[in-house]
Legacy VTK file of the C-alpha trace (Angstrom):
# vtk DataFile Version 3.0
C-alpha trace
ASCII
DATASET POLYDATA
POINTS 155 float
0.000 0.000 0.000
1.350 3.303 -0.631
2.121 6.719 1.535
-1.175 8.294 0.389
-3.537 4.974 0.838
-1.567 4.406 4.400
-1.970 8.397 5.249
-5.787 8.343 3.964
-6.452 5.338 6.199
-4.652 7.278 9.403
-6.884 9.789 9.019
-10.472 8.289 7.746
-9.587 5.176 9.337
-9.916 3.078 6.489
-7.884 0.287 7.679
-11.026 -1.702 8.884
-14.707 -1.757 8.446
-16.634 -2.393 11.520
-19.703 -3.462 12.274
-21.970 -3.733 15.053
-24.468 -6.544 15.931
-27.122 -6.760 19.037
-27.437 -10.534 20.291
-31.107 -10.805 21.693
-33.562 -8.244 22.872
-32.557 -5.463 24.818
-35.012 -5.124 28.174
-35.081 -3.479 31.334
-33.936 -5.917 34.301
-31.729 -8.349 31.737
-28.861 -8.377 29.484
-28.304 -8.812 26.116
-25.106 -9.426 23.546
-23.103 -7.655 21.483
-20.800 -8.714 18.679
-18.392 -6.601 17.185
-17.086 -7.500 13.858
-13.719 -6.029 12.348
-12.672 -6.981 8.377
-9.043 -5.606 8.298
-7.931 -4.006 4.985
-4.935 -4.026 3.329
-2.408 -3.403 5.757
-1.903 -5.115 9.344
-3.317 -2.821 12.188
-1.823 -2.150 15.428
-4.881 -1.620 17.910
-4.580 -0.344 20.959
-8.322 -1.724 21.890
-11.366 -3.127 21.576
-14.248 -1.046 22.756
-18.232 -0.497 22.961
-20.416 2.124 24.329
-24.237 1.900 25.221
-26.298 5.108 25.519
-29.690 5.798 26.744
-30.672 9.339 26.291
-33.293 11.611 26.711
-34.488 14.470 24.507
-36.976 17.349 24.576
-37.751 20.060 22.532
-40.658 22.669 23.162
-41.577 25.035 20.183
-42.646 28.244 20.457
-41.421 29.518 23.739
-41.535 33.103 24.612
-38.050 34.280 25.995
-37.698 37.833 27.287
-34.737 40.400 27.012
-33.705 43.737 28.015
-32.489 45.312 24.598
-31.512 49.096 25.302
-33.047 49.339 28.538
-36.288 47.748 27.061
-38.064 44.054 27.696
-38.435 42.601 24.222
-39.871 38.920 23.792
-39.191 36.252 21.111
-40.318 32.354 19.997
-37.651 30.194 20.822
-37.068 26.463 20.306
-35.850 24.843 23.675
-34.191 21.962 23.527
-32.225 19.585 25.919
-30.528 16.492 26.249
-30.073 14.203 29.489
-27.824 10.570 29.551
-29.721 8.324 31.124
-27.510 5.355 30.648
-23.565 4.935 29.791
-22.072 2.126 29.688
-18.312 1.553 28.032
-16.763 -1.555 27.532
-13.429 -3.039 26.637
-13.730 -6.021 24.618
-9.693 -6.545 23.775
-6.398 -4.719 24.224
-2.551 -4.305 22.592
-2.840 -6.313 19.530
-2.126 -6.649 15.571
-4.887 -7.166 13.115
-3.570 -8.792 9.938
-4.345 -7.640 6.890
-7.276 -9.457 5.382
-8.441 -11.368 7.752
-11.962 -10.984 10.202
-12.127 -10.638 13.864
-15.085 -10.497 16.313
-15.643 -10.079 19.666
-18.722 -10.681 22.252
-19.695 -8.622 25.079
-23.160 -8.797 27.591
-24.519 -5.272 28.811
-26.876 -5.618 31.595
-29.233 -2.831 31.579
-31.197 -1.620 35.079
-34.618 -2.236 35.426
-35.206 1.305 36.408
-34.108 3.053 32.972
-36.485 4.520 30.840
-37.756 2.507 27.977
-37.455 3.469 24.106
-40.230 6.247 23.566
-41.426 8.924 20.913
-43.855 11.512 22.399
-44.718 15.143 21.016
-41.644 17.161 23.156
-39.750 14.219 24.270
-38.304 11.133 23.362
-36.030 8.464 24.619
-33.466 6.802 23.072
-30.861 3.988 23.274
-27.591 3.464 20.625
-24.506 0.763 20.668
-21.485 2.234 19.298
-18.221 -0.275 18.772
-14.613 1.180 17.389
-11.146 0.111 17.195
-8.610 2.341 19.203
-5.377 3.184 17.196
-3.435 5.864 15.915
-5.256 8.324 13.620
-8.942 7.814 13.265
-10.650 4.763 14.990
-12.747 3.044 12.247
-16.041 2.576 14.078
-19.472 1.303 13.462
-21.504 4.117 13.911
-24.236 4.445 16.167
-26.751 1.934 15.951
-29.951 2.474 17.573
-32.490 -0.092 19.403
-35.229 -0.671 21.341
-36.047 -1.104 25.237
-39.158 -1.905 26.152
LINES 1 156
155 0 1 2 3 4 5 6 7 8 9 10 11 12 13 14 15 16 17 18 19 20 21 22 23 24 25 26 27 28 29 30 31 32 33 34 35 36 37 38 39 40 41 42 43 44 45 46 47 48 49 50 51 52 53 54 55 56 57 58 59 60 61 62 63 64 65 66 67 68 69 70 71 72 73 74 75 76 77 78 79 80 81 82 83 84 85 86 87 88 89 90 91 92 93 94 95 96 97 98 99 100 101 102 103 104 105 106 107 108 109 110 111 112 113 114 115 116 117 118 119 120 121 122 123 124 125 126 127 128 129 130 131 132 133 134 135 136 137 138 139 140 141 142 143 144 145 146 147 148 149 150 151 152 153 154
């Protein structure tokens, strides 16, 4: 692989695709699996580590609210969007550590996440919503190729 391939995949991190896979249903009260799956590209990849995150987080948004402010010595009022965010849930987990990821080749790793039976379920309501996402990556120098987030359900 060349300079520019090797300094493309430092810095999109191109030297894996990863993927992320949930094992079971999510619920409050229980566990459930995740696999991580890493296809390594070209070159070998040093990786510092394995990792996953879980994220429950809530989210509300109320149109139309009036907010007041002194402009000159004068109270003037506009419509605002409000919006906020809250975690609810973090998890982060280490599935493997120091090691070399030859080129070509697939790797996966399992993990369980046991989830609280006092977090808030997956919901969708007019100003508010809850949500959960998985997120796996590989640790190493330049950017970590990751899976994104993938979201699920809690019921």
């Amino acid at each position: 692989m060349g300079l520019f391939s090797s300094l493309k995949n430092f810095v999109t991190g191109g030297g894996a695709e990863v993927s992320l896979e949930l094992l079971g249903q999510p619920e409050r009260g229980g566990s459930f699996g995740l696999r991580v799956t890493a296809v390594i590209g070209e070159s070998d990849i040093d990786v510092n580590r394995v990792y996953v995150k879980v994220r429950g987080s809530e989210h509300v948004e109320i149109p139309d609210v009036e907010v007041a402010k002194t402009v000159g010595g004068k109270v003037e009022t506009e419509k605002r969007r409000i919006t906020h965010q809250e975690s609810t849930f973090n998890y982060d987990g280490e599935l493997a550590a120091e090691l070399t990821l030859k080129a070509g080749e697939t790797y996966s790793w399992e993990t369980q996440v046991e989830i609280p039976e006092d977090v808030l379920p997956t919901f969708k309501g007019k100003n508010a919503e809850h949500r959960w996402r998985a997120f796996a990556a590989l640790d190493m120098r330049g950017n970590d190729p990751d899976s994104g987030w993938v979201d699920f359900e809690i019921a």
